[in-house]
KEVEXVEX-215522 format. One record per atom (N, C-alpha, C, O): residue in three letters; atom name; x, y, z. Coordinates in pm, whole numbers. Each point is the difference from the previous one (the first is absolute). Layout:
<drentors>
+------+------+--------+--------+--------+
: fiti : mimi :     c1 :     c2 :     c3 :
+------+------+--------+--------+--------+
:  ALA :   CA :      X :      Y :      Z :
...
+------+------+--------+--------+--------+
</drentors>
This chain:
<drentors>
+------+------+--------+--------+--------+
: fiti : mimi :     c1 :     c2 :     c3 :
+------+------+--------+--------+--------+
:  UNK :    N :     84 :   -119 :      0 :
:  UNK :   CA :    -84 :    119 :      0 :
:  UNK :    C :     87 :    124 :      0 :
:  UNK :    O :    110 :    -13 :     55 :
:  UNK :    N :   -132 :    100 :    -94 :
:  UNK :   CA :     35 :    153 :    -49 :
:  UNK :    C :    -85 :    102 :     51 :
:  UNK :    O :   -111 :     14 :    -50 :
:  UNK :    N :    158 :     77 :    168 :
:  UNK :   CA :   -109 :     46 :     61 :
:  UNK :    C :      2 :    170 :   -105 :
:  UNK :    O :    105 :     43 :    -49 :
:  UNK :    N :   -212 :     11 :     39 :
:  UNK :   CA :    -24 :    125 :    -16 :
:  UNK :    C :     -1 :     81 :    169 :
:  UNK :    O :    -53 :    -21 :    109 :
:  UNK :    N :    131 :    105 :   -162 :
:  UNK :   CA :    -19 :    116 :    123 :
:  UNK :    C :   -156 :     95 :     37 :
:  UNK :    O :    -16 :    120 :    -24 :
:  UNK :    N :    -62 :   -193 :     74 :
:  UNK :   CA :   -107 :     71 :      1 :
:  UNK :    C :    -77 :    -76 :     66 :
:  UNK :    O :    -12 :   -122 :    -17 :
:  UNK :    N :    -65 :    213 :    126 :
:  UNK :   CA :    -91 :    -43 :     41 :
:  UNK :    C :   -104 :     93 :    109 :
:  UNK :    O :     29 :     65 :    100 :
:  UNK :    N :   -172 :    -96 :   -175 :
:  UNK :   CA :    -95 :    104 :     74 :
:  UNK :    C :    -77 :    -81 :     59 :
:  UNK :    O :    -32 :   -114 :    -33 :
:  UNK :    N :     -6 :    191 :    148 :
:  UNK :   CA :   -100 :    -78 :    100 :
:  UNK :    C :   -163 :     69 :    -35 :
:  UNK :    O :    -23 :    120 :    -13 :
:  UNK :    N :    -23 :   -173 :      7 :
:  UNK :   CA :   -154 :    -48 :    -20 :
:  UNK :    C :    -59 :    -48 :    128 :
:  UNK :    O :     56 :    -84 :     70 :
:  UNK :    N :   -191 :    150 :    -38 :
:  UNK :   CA :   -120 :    -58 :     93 :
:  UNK :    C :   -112 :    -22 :    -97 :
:  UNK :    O :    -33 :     83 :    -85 :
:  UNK :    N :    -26 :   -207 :    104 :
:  UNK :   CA :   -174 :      8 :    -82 :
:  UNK :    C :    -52 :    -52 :    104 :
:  UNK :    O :     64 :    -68 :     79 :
:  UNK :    N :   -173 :     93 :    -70 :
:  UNK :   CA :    -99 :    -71 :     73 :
:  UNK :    C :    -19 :   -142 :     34 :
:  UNK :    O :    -17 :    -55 :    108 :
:  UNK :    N :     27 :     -4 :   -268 :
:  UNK :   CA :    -47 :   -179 :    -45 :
:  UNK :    C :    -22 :     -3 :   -142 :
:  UNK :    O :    -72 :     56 :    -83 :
:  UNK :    N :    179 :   -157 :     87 :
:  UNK :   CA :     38 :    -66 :   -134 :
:  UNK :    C :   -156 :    -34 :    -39 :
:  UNK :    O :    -74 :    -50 :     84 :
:  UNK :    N :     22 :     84 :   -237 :
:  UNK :   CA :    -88 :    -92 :    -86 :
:  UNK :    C :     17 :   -141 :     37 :
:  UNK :    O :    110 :    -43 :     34 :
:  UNK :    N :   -205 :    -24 :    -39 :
:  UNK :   CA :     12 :   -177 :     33 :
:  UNK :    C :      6 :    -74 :   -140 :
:  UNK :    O :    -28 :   -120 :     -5 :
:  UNK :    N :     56 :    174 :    -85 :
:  UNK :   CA :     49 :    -62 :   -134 :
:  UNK :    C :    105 :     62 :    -72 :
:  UNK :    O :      6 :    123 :      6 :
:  UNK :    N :     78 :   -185 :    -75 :
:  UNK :   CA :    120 :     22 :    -54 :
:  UNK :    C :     -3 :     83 :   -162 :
:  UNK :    O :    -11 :    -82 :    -91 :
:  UNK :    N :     15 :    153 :     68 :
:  UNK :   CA :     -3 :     58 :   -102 :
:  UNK :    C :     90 :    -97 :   -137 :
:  UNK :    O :     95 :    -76 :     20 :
:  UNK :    N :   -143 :     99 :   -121 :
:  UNK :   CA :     70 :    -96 :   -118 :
:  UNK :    C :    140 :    152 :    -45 :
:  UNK :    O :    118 :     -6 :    -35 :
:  UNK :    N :   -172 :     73 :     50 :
:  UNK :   CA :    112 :    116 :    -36 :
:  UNK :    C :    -29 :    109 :     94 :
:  UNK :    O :   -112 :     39 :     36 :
:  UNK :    N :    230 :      7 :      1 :
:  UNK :   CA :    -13 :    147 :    161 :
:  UNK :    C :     81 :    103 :    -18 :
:  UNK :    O :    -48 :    107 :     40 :
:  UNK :    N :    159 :   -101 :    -90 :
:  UNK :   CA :    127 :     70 :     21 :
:  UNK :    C :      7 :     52 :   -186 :
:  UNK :    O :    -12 :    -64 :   -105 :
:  UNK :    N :     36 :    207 :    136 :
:  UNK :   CA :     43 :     69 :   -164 :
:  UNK :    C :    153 :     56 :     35 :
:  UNK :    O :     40 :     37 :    110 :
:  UNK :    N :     27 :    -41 :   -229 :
:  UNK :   CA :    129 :    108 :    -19 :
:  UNK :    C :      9 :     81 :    -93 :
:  UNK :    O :    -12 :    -43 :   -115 :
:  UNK :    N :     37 :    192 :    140 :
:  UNK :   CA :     13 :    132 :    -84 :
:  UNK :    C :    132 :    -88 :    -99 :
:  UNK :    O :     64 :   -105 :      6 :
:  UNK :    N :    -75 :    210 :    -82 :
:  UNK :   CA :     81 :    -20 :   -114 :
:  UNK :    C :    148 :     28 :     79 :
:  UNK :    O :     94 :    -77 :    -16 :
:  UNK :    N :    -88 :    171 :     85 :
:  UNK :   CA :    159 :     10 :     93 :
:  UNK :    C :     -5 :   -101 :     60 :
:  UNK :    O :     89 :    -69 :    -50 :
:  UNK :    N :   -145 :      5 :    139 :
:  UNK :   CA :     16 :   -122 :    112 :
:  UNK :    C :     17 :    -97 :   -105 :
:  UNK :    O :    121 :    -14 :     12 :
:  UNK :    N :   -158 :    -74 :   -119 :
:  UNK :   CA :     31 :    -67 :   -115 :
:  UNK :    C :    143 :      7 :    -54 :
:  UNK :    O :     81 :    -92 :    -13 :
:  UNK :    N :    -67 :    226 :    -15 :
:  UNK :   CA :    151 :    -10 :    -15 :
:  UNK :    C :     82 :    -20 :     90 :
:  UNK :    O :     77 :    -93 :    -26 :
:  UNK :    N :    -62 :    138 :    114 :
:  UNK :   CA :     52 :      5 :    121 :
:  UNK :    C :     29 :   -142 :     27 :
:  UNK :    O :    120 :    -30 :     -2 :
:  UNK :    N :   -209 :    -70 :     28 :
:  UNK :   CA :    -37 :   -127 :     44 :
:  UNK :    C :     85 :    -86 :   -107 :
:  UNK :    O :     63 :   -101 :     31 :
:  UNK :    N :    -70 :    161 :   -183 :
:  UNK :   CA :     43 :    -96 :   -124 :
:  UNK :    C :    205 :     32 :     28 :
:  UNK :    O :     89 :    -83 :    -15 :
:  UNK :    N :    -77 :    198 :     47 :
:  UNK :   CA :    126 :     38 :      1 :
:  UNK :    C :     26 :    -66 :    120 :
:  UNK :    O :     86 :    -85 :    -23 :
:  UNK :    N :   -118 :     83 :    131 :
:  UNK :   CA :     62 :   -100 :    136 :
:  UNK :    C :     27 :   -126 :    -14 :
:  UNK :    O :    109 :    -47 :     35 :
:  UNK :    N :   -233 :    -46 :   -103 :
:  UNK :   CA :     43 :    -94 :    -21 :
:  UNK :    C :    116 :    -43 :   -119 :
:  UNK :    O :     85 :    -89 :      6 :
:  UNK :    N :   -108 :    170 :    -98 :
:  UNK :   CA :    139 :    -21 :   -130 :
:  UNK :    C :    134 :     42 :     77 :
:  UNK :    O :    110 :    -23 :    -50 :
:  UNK :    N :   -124 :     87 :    175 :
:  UNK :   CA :    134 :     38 :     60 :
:  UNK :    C :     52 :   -106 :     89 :
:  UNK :    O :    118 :    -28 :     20 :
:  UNK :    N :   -244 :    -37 :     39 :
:  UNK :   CA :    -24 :   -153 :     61 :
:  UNK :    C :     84 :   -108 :    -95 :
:  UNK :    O :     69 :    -92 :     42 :
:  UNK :    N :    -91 :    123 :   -161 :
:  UNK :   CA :     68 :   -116 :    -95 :
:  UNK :    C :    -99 :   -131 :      0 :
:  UNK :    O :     20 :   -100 :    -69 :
:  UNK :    N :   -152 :    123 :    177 :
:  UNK :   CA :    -85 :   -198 :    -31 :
:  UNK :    C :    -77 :     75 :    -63 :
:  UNK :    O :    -30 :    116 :     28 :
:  UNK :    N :    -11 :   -191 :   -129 :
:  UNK :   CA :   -147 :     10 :    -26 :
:  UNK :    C :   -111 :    -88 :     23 :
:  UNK :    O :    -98 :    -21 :    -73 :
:  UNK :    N :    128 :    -28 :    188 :
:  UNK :   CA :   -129 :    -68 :     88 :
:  UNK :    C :    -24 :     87 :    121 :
:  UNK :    O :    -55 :    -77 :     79 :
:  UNK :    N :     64 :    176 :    -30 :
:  UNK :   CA :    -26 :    115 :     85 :
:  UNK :    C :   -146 :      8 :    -31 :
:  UNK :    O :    -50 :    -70 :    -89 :
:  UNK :    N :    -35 :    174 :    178 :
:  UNK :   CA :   -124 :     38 :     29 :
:  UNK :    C :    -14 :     54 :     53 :
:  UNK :    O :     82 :    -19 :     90 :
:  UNK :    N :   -174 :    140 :    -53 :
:  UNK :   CA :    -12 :     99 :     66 :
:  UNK :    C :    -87 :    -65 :     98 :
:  UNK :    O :   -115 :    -33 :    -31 :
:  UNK :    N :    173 :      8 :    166 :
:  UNK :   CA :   -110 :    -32 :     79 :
:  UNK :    C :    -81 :    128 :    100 :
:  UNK :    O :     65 :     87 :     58 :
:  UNK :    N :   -195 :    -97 :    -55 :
:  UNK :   CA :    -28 :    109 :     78 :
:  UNK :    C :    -78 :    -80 :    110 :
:  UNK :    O :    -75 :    -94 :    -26 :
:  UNK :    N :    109 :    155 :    190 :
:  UNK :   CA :    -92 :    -53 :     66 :
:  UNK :    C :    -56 :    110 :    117 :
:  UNK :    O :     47 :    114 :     -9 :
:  UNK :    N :   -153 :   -143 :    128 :
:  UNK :   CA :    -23 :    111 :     71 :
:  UNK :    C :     35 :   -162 :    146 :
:  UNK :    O :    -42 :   -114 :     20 :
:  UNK :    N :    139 :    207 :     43 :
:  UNK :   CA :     25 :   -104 :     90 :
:  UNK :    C :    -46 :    106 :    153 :
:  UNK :    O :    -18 :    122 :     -8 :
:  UNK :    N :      8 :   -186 :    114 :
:  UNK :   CA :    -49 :     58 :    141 :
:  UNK :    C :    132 :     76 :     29 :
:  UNK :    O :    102 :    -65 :    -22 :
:  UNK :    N :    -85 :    202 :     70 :
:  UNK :   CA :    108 :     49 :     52 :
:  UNK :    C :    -82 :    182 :    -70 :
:  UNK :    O :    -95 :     32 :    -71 :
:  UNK :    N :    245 :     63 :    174 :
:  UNK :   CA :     -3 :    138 :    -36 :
:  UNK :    C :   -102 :      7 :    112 :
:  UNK :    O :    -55 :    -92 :     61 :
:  UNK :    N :     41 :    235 :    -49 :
:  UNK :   CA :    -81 :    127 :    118 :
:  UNK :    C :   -146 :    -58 :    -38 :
:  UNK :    O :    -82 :    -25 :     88 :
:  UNK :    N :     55 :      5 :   -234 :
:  UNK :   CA :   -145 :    -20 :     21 :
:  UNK :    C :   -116 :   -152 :    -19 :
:  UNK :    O :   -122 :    -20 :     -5 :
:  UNK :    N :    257 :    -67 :      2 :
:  UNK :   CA :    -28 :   -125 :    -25 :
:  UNK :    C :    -17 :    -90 :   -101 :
:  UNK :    O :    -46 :   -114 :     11 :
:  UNK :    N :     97 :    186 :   -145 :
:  UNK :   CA :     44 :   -118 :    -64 :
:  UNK :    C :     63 :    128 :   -107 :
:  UNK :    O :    -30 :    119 :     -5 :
:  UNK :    N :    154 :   -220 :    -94 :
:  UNK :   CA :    107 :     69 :    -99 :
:  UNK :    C :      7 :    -68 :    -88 :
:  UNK :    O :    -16 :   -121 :     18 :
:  UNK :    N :     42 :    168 :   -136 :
:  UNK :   CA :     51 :    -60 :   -110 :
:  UNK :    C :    129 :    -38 :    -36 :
:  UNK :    O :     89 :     85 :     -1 :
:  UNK :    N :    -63 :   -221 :    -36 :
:  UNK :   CA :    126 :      1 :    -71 :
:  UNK :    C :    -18 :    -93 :    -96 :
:  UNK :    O :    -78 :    -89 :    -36 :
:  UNK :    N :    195 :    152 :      6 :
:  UNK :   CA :     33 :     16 :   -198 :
:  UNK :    C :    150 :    -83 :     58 :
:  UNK :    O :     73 :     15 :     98 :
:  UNK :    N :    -73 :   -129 :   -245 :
:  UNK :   CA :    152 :    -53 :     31 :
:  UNK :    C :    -59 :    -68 :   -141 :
:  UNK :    O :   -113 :    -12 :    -48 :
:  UNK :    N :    270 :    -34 :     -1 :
:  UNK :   CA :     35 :    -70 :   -135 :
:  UNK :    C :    -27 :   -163 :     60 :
:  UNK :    O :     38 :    -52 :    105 :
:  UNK :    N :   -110 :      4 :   -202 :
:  UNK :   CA :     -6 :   -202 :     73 :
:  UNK :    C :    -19 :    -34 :   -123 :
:  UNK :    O :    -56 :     63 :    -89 :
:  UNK :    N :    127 :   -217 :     87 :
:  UNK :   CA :    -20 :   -136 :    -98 :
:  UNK :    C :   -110 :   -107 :      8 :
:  UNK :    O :    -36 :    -94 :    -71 :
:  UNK :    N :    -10 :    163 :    218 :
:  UNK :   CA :    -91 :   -121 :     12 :
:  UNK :    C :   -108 :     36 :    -25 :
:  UNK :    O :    -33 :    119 :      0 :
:  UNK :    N :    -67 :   -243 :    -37 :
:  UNK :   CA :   -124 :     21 :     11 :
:  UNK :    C :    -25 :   -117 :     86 :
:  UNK :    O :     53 :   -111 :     -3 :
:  UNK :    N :   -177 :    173 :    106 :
:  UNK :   CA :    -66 :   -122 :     98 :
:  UNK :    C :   -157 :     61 :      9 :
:  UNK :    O :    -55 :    106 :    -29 :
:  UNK :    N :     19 :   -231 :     83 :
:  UNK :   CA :   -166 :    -71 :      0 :
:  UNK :    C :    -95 :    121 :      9 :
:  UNK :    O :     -8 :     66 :    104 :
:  UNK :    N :    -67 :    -39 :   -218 :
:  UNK :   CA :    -66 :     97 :     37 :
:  UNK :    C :     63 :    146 :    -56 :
:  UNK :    O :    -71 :    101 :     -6 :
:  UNK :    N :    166 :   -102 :    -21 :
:  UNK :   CA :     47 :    169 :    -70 :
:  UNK :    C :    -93 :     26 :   -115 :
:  UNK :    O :    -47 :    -88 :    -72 :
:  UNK :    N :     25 :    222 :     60 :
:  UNK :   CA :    -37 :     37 :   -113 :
:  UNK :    C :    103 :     83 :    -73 :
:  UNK :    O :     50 :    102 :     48 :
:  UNK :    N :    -17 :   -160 :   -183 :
:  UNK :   CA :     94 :     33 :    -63 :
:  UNK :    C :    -84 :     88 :   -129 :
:  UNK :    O :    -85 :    -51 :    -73 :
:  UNK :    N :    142 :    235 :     64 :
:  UNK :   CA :    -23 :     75 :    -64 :
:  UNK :    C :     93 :     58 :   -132 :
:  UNK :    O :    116 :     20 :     38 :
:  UNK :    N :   -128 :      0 :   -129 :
:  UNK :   CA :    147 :     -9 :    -78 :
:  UNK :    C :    -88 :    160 :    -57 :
:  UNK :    O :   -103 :      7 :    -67 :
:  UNK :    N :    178 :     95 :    115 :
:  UNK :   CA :    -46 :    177 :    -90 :
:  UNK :    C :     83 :     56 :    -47 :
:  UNK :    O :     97 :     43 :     63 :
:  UNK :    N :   -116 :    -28 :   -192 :
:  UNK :   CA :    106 :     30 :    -79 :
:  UNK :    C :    101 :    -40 :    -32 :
:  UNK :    O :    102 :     56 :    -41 :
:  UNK :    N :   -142 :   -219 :     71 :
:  UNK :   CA :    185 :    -35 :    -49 :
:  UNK :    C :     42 :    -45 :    144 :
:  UNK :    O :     89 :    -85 :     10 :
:  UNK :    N :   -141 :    130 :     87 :
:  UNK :   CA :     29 :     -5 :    144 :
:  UNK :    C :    -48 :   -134 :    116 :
:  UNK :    O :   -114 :     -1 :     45 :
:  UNK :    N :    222 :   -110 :     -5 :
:  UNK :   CA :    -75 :    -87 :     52 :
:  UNK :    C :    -29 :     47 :    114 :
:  UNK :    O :     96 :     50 :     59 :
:  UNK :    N :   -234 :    -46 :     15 :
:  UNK :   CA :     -9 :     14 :    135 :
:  UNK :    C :    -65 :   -105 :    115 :
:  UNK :    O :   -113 :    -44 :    -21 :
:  UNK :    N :    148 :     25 :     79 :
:  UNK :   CA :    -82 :   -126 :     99 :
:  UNK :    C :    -25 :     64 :    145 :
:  UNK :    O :     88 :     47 :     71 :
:  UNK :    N :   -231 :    -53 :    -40 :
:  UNK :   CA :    -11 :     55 :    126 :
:  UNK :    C :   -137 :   -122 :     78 :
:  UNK :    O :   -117 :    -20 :    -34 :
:  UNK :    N :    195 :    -33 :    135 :
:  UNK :   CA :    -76 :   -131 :     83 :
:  UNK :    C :   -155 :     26 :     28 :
:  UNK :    O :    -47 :    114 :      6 :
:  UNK :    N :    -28 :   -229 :     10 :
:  UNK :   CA :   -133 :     29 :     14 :
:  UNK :    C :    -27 :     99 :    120 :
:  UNK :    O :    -63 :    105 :    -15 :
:  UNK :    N :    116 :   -147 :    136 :
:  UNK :   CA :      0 :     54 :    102 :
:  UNK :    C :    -10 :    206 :    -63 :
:  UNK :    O :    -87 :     87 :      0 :
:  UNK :    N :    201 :    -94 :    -35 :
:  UNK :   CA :    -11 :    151 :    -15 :
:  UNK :    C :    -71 :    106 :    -95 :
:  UNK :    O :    -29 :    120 :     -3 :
:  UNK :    N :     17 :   -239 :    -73 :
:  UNK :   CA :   -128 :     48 :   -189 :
:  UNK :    C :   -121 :     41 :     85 :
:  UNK :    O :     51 :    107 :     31 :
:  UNK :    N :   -131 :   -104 :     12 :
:  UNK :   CA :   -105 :     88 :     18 :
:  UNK :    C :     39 :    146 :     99 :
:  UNK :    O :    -84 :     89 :     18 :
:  UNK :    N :    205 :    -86 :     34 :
:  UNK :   CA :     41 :    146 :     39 :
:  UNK :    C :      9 :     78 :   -128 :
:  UNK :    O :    -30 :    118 :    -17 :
:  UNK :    N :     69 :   -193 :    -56 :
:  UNK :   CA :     93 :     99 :   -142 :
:  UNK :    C :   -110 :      5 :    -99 :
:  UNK :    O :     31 :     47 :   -110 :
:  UNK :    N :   -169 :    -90 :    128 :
:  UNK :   CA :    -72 :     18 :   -101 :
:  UNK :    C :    -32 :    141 :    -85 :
:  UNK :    O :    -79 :     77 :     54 :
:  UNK :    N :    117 :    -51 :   -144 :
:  UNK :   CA :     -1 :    157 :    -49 :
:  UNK :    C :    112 :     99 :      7 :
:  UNK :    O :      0 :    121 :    -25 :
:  UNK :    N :    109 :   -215 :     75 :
:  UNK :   CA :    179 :     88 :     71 :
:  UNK :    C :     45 :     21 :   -143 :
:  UNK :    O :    -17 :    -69 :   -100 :
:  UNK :    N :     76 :    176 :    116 :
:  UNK :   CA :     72 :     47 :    -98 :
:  UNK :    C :    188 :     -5 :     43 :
:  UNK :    O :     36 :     40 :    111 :
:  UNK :    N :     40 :    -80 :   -190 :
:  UNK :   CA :    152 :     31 :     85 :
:  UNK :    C :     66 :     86 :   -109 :
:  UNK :    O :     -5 :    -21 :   -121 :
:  UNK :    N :     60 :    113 :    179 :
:  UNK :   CA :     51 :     86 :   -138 :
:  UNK :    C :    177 :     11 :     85 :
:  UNK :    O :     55 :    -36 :    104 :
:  UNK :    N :    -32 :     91 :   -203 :
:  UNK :   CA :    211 :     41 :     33 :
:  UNK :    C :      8 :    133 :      3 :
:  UNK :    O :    -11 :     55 :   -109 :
:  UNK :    N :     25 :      6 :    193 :
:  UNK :   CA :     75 :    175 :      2 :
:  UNK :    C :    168 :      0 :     -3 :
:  UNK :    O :     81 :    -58 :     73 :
:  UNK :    N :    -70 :    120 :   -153 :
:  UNK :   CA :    171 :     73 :     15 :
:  UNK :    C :     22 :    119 :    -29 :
:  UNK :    O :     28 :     40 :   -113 :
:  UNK :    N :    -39 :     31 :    217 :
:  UNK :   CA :    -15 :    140 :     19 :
:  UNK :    C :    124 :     53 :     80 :
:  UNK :    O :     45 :    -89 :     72 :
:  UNK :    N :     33 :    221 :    -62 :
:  UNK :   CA :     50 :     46 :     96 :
:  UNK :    C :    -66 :    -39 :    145 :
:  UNK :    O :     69 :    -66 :     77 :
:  UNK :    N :   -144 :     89 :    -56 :
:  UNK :   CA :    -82 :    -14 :    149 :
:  UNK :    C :      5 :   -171 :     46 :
:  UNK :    O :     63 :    -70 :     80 :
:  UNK :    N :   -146 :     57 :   -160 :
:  UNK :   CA :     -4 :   -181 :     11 :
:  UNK :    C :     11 :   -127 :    -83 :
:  UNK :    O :    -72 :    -24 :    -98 :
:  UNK :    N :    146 :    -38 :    135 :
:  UNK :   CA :     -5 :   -160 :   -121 :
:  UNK :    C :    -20 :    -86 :     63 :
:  UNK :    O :     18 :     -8 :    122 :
:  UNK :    N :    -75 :   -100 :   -217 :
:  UNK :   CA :   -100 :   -128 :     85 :
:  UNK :    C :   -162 :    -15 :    -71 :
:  UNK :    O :    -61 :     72 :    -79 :
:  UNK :    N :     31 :   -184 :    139 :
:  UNK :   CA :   -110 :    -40 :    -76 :
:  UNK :    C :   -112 :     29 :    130 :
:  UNK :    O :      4 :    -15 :    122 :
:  UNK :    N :    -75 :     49 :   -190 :
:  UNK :   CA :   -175 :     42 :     65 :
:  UNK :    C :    -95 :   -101 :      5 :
:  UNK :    O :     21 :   -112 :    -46 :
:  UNK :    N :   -104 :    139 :     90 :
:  UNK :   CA :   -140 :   -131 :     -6 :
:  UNK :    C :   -103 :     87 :     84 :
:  UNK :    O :     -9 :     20 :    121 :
:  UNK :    N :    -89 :     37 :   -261 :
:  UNK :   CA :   -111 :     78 :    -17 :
:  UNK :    C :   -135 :   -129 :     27 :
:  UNK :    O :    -54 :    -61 :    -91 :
:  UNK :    N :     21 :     45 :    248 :
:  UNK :   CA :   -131 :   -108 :     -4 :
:  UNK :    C :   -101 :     92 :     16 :
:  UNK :    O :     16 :    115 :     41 :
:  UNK :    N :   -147 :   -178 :    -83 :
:  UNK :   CA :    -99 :     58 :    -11 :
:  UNK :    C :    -96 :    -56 :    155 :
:  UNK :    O :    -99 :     48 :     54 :
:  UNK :    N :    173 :   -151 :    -26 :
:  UNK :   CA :    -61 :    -47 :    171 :
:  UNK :    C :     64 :     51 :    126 :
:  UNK :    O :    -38 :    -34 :    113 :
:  UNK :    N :    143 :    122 :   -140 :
:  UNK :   CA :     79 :     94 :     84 :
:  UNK :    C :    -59 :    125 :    -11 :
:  UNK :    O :    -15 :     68 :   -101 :
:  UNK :    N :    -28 :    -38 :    257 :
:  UNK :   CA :    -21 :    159 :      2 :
:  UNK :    C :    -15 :     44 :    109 :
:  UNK :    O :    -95 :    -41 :     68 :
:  UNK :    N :    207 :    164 :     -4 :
:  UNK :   CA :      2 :     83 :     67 :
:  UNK :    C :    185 :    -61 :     14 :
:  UNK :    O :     66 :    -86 :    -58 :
:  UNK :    N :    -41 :    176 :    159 :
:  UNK :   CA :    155 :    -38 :     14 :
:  UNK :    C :     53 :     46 :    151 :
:  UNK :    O :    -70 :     35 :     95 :
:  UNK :    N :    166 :    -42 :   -100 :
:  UNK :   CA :     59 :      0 :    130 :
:  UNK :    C :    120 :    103 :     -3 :
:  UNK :    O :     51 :      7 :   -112 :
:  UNK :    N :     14 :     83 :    218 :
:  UNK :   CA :     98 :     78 :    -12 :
:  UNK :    C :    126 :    -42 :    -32 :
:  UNK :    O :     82 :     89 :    -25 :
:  UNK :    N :    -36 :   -229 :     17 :
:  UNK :   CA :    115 :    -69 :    -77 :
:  UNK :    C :     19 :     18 :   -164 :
:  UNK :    O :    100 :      0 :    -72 :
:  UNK :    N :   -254 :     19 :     43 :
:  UNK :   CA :    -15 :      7 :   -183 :
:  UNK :    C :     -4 :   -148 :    -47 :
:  UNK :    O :    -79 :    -17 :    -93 :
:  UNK :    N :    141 :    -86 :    131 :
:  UNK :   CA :     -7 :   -112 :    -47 :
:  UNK :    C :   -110 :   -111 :     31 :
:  UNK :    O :    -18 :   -116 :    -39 :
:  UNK :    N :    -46 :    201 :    124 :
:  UNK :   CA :   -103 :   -109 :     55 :
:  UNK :    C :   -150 :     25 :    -21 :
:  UNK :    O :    -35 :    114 :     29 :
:  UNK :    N :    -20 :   -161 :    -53 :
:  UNK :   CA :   -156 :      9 :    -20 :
:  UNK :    C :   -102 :    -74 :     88 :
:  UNK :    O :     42 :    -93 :     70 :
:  UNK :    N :   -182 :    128 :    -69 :
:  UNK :   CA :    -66 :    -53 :     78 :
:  UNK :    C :   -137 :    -44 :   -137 :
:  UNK :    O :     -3 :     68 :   -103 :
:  UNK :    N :    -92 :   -179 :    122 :
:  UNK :   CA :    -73 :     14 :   -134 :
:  UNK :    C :   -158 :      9 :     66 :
:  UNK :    O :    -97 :     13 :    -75 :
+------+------+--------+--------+--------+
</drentors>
């Protein structure tokens, strides 16, 4: 595994009780971004895994890391060219998430715009839904 540097914390309420067949989008920057890491990776069996795991100020975060694997239950998304796999467990957080790439003077790193996240916390990274 190949970790990406990033990670935002997320609160929702409660996961949907069914797994979405597709959850997670990438901007045309996060696509590249993602296609250039892994060609710098050198495998091309990499994947963008996305998950929302328990942790952070408001109780649960996202992470983003490079994986080969696939296991029981992933839903595997391929956008733009882009493989992504994000576990059942975490596919109904991300239903409607957007992940985009900034590289700006101010900030670089990848985002994750959910539509089941809302309000936030004085850290900035954390949400409540």
């Amino acid at each position: 595994m190949t970790a990406i540097d990033t990670a935002t914390e997320i609160q929702l309420t409660s996961a949907p009780t069914e797994a979405p067949t597709t959850s997670v989008a990438l901007t045309d920057a996060a696509a590249v971004k993602v296609r250039t890491l892994i060609e710098q990776e050198g495998r091309e069996d990499l994947k963008l895994r996305v998950q929302v795991q328990p942790g952070g100020c408001s109780g649960f975060q996202y992470q983003l890391f490079f994986d080969e694997r696939n296991l029981d239950g992933d839903i595997n998304i391929v956008h733009d060219g882009v493989p992504v796999v994000v576990d059942r467990m975490s596919a109904p957080y991300l239903v409607g998430a957007t992940i985009d790439f900034t590289d700006t003077i101010e900030q670089q790193g990848f985002t994750i715009d959910n539509p089941n996240a809302s309000g936030g916390c004085a850290c900035g990274n954390s949400f409540c839904g």
